[in-house]
MDTraj code that builds the backbone (N, CA, C; nanometers):
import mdtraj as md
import numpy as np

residues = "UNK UNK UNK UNK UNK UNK UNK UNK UNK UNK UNK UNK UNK UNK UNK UNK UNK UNK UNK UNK UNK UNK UNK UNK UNK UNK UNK UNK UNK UNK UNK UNK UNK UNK UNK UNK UNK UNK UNK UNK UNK UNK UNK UNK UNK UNK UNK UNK UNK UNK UNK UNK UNK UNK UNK UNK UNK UNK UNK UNK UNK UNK UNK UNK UNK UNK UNK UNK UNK UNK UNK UNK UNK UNK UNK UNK UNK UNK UNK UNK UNK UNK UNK UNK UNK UNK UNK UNK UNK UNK UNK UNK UNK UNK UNK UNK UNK UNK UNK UNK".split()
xyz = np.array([
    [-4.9880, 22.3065, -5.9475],
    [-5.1104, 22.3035, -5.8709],
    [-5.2266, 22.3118, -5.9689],
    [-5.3009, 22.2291, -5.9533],
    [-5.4711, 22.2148, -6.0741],
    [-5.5478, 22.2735, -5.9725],
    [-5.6461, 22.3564, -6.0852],
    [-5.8109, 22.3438, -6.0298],
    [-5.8769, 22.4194, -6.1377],
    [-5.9101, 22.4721, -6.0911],
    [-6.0435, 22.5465, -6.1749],
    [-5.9764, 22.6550, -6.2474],
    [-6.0000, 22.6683, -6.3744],
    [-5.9380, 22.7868, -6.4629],
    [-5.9600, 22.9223, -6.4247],
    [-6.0784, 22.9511, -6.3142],
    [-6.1459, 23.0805, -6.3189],
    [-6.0744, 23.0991, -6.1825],
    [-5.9944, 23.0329, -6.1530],
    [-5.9387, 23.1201, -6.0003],
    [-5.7847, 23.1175, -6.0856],
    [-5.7436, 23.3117, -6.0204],
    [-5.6390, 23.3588, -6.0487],
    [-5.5100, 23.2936, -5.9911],
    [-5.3843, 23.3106, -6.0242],
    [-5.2786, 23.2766, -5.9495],
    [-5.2584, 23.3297, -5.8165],
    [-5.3295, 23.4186, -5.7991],
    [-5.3243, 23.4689, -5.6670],
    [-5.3747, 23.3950, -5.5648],
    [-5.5541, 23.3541, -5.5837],
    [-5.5843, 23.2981, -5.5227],
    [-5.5278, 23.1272, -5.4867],
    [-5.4796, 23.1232, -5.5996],
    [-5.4396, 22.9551, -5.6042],
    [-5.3043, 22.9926, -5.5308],
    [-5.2395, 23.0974, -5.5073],
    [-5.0730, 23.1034, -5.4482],
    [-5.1671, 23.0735, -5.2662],
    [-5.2597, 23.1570, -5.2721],
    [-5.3103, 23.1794, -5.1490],
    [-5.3326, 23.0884, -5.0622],
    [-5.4070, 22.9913, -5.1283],
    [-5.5087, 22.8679, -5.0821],
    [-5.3105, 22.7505, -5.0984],
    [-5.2127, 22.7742, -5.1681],
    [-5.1062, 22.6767, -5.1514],
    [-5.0088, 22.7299, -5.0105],
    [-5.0547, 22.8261, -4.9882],
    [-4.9214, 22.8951, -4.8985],
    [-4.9892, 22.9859, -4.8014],
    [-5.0847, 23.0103, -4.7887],
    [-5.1775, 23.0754, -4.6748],
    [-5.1560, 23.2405, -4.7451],
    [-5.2102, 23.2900, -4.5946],
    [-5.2560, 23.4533, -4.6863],
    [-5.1484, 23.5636, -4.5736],
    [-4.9657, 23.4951, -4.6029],
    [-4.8732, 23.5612, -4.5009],
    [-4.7785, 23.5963, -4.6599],
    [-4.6680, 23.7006, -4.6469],
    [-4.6069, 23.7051, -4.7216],
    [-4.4943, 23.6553, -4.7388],
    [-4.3973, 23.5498, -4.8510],
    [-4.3193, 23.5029, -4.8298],
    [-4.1893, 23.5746, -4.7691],
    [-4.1706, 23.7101, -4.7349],
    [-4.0583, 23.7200, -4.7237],
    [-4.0742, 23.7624, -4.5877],
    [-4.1514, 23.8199, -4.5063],
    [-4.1851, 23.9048, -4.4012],
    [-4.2883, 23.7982, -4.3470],
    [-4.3294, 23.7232, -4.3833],
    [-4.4711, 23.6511, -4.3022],
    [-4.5377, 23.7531, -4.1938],
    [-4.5641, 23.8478, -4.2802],
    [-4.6663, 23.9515, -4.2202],
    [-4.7948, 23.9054, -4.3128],
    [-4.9232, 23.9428, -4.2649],
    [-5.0482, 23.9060, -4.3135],
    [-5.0529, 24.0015, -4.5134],
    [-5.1156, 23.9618, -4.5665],
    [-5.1519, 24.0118, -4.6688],
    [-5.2953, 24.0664, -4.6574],
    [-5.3033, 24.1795, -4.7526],
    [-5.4611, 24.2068, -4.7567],
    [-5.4822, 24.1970, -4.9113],
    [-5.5553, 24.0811, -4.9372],
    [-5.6077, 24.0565, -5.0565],
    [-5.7322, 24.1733, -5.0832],
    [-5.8138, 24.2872, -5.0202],
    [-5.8604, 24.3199, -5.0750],
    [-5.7951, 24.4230, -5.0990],
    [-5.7039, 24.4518, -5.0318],
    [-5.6475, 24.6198, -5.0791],
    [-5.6127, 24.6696, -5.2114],
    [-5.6218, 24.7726, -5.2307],
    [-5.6083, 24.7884, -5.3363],
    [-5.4383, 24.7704, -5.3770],
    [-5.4158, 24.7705, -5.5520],
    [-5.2981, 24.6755, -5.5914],
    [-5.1796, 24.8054, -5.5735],
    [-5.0561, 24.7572, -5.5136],
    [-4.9836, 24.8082, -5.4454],
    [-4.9477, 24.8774, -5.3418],
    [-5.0544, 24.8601, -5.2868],
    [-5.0420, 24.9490, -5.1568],
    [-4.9718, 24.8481, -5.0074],
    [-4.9520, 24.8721, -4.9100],
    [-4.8310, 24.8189, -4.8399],
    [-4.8621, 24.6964, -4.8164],
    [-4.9864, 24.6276, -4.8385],
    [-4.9993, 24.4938, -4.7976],
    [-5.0760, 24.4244, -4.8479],
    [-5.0906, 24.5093, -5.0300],
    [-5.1500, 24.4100, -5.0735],
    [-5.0474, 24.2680, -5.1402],
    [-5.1255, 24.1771, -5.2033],
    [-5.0117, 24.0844, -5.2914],
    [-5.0017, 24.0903, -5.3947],
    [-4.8457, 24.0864, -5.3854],
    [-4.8098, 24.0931, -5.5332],
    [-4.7190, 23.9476, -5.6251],
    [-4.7099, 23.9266, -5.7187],
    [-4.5720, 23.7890, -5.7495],
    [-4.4808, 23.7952, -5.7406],
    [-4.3853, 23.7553, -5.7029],
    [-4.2595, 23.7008, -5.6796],
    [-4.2565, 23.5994, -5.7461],
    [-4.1106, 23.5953, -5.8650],
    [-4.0590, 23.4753, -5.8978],
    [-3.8967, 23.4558, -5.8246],
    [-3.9315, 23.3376, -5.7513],
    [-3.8140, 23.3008, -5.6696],
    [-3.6850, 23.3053, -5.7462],
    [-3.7030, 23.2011, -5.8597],
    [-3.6239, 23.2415, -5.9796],
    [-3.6658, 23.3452, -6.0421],
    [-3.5671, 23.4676, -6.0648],
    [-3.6371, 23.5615, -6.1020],
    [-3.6364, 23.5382, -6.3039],
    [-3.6985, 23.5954, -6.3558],
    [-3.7538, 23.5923, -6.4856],
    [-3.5932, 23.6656, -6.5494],
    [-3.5298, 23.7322, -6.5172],
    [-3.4242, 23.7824, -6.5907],
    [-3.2689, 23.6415, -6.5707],
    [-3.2944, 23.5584, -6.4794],
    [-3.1914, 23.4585, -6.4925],
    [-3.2986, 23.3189, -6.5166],
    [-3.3818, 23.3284, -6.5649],
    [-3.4876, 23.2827, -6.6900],
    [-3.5523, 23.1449, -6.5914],
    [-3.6304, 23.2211, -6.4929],
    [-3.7219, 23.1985, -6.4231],
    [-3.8529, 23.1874, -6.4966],
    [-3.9153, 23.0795, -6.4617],
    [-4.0878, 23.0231, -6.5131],
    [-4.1601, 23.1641, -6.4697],
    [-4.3226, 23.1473, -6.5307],
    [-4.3860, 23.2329, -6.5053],
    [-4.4881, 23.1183, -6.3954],
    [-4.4356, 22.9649, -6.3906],
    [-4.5156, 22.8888, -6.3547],
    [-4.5470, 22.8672, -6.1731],
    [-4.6431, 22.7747, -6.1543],
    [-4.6921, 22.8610, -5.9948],
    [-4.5555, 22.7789, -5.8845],
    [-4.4898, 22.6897, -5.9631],
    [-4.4288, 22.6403, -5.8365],
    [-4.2971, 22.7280, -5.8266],
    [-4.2699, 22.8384, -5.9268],
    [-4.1400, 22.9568, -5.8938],
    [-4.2490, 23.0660, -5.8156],
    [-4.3640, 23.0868, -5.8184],
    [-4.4050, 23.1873, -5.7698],
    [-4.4408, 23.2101, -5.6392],
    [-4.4424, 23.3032, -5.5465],
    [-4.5330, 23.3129, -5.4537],
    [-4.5217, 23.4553, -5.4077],
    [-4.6029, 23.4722, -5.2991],
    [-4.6807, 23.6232, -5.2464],
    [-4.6070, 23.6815, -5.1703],
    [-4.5896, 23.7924, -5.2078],
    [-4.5174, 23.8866, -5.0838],
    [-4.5319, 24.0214, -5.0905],
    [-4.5331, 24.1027, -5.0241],
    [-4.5884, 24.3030, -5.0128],
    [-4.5047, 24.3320, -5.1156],
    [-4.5624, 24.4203, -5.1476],
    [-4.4863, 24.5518, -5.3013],
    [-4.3011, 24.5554, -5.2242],
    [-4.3306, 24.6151, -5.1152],
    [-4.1938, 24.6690, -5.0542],
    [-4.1077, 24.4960, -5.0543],
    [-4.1398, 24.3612, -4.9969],
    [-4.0888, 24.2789, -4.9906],
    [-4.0858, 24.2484, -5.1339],
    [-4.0943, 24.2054, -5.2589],
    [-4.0987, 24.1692, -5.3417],
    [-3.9912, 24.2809, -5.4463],
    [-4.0008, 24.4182, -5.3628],
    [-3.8708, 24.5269, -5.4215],
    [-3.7574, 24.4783, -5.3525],
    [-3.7325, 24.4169, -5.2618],
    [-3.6102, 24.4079, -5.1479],
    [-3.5438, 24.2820, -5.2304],
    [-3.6379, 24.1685, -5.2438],
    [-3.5742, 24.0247, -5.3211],
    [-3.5455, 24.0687, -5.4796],
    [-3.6046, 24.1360, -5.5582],
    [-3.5368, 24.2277, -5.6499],
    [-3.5139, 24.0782, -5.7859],
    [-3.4410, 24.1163, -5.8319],
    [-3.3687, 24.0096, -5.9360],
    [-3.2224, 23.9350, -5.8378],
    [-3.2666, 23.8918, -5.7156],
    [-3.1339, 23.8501, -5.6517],
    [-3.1269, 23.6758, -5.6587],
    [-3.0188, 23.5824, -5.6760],
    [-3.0419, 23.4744, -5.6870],
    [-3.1677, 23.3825, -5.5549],
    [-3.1655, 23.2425, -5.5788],
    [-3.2997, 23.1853, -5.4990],
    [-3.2219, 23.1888, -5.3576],
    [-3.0876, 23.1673, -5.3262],
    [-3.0516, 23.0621, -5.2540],
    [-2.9939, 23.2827, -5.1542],
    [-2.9614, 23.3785, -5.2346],
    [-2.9626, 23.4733, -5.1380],
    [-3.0783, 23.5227, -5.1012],
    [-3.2415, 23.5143, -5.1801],
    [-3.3665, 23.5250, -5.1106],
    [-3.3777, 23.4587, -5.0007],
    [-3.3538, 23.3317, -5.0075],
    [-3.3956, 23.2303, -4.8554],
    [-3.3032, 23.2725, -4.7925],
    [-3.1266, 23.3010, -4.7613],
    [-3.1336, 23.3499, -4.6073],
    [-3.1863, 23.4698, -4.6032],
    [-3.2031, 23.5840, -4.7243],
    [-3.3275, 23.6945, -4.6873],
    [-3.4121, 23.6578, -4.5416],
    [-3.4793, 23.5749, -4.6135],
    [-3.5744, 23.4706, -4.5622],
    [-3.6034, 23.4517, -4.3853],
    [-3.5067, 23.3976, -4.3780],
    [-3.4061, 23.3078, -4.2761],
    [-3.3755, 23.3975, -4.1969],
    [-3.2972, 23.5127, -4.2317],
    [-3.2425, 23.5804, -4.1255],
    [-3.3755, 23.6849, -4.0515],
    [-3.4787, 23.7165, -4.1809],
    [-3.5803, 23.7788, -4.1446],
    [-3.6934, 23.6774, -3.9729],
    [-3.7153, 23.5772, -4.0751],
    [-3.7592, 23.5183, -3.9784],
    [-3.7147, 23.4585, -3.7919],
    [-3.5900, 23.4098, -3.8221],
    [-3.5162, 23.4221, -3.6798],
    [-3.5026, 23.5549, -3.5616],
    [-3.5020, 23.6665, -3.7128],
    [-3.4844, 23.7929, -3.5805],
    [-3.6402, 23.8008, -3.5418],
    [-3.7481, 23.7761, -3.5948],
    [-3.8836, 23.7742, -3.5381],
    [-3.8818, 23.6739, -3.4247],
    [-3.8446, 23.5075, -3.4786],
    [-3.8551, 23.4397, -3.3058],
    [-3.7498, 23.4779, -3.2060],
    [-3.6578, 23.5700, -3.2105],
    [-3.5849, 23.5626, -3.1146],
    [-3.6341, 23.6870, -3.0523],
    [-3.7470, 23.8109, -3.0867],
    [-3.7719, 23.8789, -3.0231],
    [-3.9034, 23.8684, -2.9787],
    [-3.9536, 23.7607, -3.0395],
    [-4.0799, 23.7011, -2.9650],
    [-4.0152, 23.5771, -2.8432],
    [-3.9083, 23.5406, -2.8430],
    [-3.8552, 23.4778, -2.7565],
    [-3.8459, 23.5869, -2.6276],
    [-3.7593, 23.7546, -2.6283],
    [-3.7244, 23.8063, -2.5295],
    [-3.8408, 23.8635, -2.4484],
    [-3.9881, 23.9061, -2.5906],
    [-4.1148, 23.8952, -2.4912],
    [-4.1994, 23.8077, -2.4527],
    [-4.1365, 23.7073, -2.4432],
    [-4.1995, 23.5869, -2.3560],
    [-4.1527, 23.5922, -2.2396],
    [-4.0279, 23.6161, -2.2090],
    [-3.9109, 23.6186, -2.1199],
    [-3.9658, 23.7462, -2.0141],
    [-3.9848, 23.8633, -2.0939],
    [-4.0226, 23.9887, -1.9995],
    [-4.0981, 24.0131, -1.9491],
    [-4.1927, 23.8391, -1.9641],
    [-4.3547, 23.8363, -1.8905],
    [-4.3499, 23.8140, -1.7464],
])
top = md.Topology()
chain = top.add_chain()
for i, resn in enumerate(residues, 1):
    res = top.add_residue(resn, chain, resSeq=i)
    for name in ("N", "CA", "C"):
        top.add_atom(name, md.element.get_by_symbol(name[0]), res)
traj = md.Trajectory(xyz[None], top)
């Protein structure tokens, strides 16, 4: 991803992937202060110890606590992380649609 040298990887993860966290797609708070439950932090999908880039297309945003959970674990057990996280959210936004 190009642009301007003076915007951080953060902001450039932000403006590529919106301002949700990759693992939880719960909101981020970019102003909070750094580590606290919702601010953002990096994630390398590939993680850097099975010799993961520092570059922006391995990286993206997710809470202190989500970004401890994906850990040094391979890419392909992050995404059903992922996957299974996300399904149990539509299927219980499915049962309160239902209980309307």
């Amino acid at each position: 991803m190009s642009g301007p040298d003076n915007i951080s990887k953060v902001e450039r993860l932000r403006l590529r992937d919106g301002g949700r966290c990759w693992l939880c797609n719960e909101p981020m708070q970019f102003n909070a202060p750094p580590n606290s439950a919702k601010a953002p932090t990096l994630e390398h999908l590939v993680a850097q110890c099975h010799e993961g880039p520092s570059t922006l297309a391995n990286l993206v945003l997710c809470h202190p606590r989500c970004n401890r959970l994906l850990a040094d674990k391979p890419l392909a057990q992050k995404i059903k992380m992922r996957e299974k996280r996300r399904r149990k959210a539509w299927e219980a936004s499915l049962r309160t649609t239902a209980e309307r």
